[in-house]
C-alpha positions in Angstrom: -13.5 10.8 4.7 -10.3 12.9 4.2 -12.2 15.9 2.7 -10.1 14.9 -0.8 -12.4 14.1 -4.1 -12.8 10.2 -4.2 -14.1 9.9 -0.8 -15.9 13.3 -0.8 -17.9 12.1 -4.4 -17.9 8.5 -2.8 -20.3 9.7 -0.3 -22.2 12.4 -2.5 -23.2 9.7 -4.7 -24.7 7.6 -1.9 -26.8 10.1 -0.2 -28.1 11.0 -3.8 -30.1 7.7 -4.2 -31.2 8.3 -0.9 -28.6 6.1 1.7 -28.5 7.0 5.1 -24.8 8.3 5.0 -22.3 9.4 8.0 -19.0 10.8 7.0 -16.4 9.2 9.5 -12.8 10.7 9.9 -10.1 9.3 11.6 -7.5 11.5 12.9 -4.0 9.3 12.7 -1.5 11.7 12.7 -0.2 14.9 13.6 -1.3 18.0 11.5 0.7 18.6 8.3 0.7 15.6 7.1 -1.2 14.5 3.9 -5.1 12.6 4.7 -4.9 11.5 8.1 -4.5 14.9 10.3 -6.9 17.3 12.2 -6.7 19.8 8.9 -8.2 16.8 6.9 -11.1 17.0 9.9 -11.9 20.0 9.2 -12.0 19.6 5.2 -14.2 16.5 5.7 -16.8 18.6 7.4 -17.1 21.0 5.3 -18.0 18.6 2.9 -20.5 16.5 5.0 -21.7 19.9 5.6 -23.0 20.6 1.7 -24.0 17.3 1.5 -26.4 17.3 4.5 -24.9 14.4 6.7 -23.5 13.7 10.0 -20.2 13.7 10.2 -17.8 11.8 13.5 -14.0 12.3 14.3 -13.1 8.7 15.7 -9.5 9.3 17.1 -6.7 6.4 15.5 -3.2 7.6 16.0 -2.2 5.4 18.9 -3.2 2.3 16.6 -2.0 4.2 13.5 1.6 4.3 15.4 1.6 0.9 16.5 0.1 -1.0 13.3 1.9 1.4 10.7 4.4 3.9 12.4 6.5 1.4 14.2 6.4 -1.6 11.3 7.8 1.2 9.3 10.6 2.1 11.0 11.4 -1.6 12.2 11.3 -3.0 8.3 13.4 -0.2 7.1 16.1 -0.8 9.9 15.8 -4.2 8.9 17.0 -3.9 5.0 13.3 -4.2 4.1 11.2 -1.7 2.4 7.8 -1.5 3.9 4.7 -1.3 2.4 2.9 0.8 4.9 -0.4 1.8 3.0 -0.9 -2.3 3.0 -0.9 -2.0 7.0 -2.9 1.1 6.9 -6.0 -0.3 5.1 -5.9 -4.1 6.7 -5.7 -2.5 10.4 -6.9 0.6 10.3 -9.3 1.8 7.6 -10.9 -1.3 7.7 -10.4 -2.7 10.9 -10.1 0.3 13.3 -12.3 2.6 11.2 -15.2 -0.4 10.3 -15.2 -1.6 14.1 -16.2 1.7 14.6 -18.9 2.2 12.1 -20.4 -0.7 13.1 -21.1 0.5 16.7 -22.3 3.4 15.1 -24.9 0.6 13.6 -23.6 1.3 10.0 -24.7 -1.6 7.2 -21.7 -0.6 5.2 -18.3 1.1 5.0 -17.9 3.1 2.0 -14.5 4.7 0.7 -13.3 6.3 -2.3 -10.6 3.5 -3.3 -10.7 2.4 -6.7 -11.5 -1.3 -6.4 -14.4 -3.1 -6.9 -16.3 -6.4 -4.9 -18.4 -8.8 -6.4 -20.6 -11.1 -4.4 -21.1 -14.5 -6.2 -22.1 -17.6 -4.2 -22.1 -16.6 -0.9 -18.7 -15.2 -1.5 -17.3 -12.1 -1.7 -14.2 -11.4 -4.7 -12.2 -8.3 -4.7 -11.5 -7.0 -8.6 -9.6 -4.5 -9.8 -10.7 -1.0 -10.7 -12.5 -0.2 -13.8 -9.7 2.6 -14.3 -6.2 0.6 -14.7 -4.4 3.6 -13.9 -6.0 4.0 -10.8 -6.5 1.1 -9.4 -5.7 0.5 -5.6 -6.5 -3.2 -5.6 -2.8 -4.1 -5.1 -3.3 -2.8 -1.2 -6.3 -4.5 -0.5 -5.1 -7.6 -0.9 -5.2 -8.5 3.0 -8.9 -7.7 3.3 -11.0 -10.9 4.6 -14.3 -12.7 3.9 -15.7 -10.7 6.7 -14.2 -6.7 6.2 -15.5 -7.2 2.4 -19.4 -8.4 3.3 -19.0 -5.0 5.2 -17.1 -2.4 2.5 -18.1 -1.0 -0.3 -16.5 0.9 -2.8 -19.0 3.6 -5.0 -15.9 4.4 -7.9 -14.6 1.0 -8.3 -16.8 1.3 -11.9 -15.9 5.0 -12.7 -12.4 6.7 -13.8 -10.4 9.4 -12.1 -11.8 12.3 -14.8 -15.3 11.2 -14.5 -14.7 11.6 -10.6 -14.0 14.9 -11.0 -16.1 16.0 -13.3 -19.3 15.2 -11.1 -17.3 16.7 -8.2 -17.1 19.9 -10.2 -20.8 20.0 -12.1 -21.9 19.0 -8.2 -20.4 22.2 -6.8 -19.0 20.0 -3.9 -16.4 22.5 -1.6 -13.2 20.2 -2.1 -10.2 22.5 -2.4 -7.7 20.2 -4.6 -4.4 19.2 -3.1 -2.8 17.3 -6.0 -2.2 13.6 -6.6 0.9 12.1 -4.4 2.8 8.7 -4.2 4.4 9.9 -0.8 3.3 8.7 2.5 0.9 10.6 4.8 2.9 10.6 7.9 6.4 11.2 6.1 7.4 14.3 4.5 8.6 13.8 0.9 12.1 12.9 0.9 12.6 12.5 4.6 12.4 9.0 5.3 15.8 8.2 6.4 15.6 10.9 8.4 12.3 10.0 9.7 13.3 6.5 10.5 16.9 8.1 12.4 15.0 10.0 14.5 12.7 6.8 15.6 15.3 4.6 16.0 18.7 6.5 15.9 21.0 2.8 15.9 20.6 2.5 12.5 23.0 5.6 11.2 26.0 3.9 10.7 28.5 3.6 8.6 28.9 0.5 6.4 30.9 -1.1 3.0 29.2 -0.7 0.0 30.7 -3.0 -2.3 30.2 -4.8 -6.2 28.7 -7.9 -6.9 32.4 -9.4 -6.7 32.2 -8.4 -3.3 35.0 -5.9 -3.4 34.6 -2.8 -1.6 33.5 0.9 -3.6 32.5 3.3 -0.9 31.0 3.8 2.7 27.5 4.1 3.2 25.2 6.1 6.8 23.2 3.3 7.1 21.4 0.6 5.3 17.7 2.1 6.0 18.9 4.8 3.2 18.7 2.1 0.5 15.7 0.1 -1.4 16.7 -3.1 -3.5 16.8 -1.9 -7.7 17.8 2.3 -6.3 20.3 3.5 -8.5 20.5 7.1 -7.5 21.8 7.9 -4.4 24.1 5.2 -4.0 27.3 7.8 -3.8 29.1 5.5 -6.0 30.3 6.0 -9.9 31.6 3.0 -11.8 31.4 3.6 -15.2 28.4 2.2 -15.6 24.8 1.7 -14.4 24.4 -0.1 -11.1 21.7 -0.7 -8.6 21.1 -1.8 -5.4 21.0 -5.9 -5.5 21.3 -6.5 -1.9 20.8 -5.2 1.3 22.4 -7.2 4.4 21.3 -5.9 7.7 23.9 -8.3 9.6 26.9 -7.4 8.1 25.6 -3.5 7.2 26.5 -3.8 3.8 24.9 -2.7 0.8 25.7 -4.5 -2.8 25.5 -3.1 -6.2 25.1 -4.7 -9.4 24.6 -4.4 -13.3 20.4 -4.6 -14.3 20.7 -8.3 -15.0 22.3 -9.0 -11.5 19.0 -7.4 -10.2 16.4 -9.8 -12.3 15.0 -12.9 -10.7 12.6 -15.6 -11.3 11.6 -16.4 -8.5 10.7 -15.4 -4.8 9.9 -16.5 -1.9 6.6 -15.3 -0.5 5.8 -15.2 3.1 2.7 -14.4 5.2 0.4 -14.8 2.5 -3.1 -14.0 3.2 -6.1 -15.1 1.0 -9.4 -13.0 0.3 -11.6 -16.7 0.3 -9.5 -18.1 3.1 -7.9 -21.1 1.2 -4.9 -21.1 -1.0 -5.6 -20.7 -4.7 -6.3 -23.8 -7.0 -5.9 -22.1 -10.1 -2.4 -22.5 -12.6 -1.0 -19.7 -14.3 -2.0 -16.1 -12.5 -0.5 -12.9 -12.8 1.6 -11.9 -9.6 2.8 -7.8 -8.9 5.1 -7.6 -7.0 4.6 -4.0 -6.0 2.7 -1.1 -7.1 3.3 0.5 -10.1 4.1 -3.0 -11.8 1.9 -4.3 -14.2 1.8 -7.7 -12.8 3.7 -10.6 -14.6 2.3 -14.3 -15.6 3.4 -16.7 -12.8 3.2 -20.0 -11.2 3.1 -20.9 -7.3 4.9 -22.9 -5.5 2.6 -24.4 -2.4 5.0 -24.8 0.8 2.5 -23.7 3.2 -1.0 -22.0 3.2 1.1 -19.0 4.4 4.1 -19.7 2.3 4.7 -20.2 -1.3 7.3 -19.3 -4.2 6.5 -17.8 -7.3 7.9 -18.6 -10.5 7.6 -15.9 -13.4 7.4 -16.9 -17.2 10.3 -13.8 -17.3 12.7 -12.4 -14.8 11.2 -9.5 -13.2 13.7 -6.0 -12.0 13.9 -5.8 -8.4 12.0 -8.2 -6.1 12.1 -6.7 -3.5 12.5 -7.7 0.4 9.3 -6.3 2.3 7.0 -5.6 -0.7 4.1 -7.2 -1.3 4.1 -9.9 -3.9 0.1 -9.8 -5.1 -1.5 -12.5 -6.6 -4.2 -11.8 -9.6 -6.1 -14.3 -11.6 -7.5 -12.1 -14.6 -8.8 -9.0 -13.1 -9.5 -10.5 -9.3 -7.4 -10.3 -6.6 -6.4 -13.7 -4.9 -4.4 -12.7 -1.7 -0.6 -12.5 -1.3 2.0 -12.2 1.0 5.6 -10.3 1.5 8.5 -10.8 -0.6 11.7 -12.5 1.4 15.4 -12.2 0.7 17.4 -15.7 -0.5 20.3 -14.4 -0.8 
């Protein structure tokens, strides 16, 4: 519980039928920061408070920095862009936070993501959200067999407005914050900065040059750039450019037209499966981070860890580090991170 109004109505709507409910907080970062910090604590039991329930602090931020922090710095200093809220919810919300409701002799883990799991056969499936707009599906895509008999998740039928309507009509004391895309241990707009002061190597100057491979301008360091950026780039050409390639090695950063930033294809590595096997199916949607609608795809089987999809259409920016999600309708199948080939 962060004391925001998914989880807060998450766990209102399971003590109403009459669950025995705990509200479990895990403190993962310092205070300022945006659902993880001790002021997030404090909002949490104020709400477990109205709602007549226990409520624990279980304390995460050692594994928080070493599952999260540190894979975030390391990928950006890389070339790659990171896809921390993925690590986040594989390692800690429902590995660091479930180990511990379990000892606490909890059936379930409930949160207030916007996903939903259906149990058919034995099996568990991970769908997406009944709200499309809200759907968090894309970063549960790592969860196993075993975390989903264990999680459930009370909105996964229910949109954001009805949410907040039966916060407000339930007089629950959540003081609203705002929606955010921004990280919770990052302040917006600092990341470079954030990274530099974690690992201070990577501010250095380097070529930023066209697609021709002829040089434009100098750039502080590649961890300031994300494949398909086009602001920021300190270059003007005459006409719209973006980021096409980022190459740690050398330190250089390429820029090219929108159609020298669509692919086909990628290459998919680490993949990780919700039943455990690779997919059988034929044509899925794959999205290839989030915010994209998903596109219709093929796979390419190299390994049960490896594969290359194949879109119907080039698809703007595939990006190095992302997460390349695999969907066949509305369930999630598994996926893996997206790999540079060039």
């Amino acid at each position: 519980m962060s004391g925001g109004t998914d989880s807060s109505v998450a766990a209102a709507l399971l003590v109403e039928p009459g669950w025995d409910v705990i509200g479990l907080t895990a403190h993962r970062w310092k205070d300022g920061s945006r659902c993880c910090s001790l002021e997030d604590v404090t909002r949490a039991q104020k709400v477990c408070a109205a709602l007549g329930i226990r409520h624990y602090v279980v304390n995460a931020q050692d594994r928080f920095e070493e599952k999260v922090v540190a894979p975030f710095v390391s990928e950006y200093a890389a070339g790659r862009t990171p896809s921390p809220c993925i690590a986040c919810n594989q390692f800690i919300k429902f590995g660091f936070l479930l180990d511990r409701a379990v000892q606490l002799d909890c059936a379930v883990l409930a949160t207030g993501h916007y996903a939903r799991i259906e149990e058919r056969d034995g099996a568990f499936h991970l769908l997406r959200a009944v709200d499309r707009t809200k759907d968090q599906s894309y970063f549960l895509h790592r969860l196993s067999q075993k975390q989903l008999a264990h999680v459930v998740f009370p909105l996964g039928g229910w949109t954001k407005e009805e949410v907040k309507k039966w916060s407000t009509d339930h007089n629950l004391p959540i003081v609203p914050r705002g929606e955010s895309q921004d990280l919770c241990f990052v302040e917006e707009g600092m990341y470079p900065e954030f990274v530099e002061a974690r690992a201070p190597e990577v501010k250095k100057k380097g070529r930023v040059l066209d697609d021709q491979g002829k040089q434009l301008a100098e750039h502080d360091g590649i961890h300031r750039f994300t494949v398909g950026q086009r602001g920021g780039t300190g270059v003007a050409v005459g006409e719209r450019v973006y980021v096409s390639r980022i190459d740690a090695d050398k330190n250089e950063i390429t820029l090219s037209p929108r159609e020298g930033v669509m692919q086909s294809e990628c290459l998919v590595q680490g993949a990780q499966w919700i039943s455990g096997i690779f997919p059988s199916v034929g044509n899925v949607t794959v999205q290839p981070r989030y915010g994209h609608r998903g596109a219709d795809a093929t796979l390419e089987k190299i390994s049960d860890t490896e594969f290359k999809v194949r879109y119907a259409e080039p698809q703007f920016a595939l990006t190095p580090g992302q997460a390349a999600v695999v969907y066949h309708g509305d369930e999630v199948l598994g996926g893996g991170w997206i790999q540079s080939e060039r």
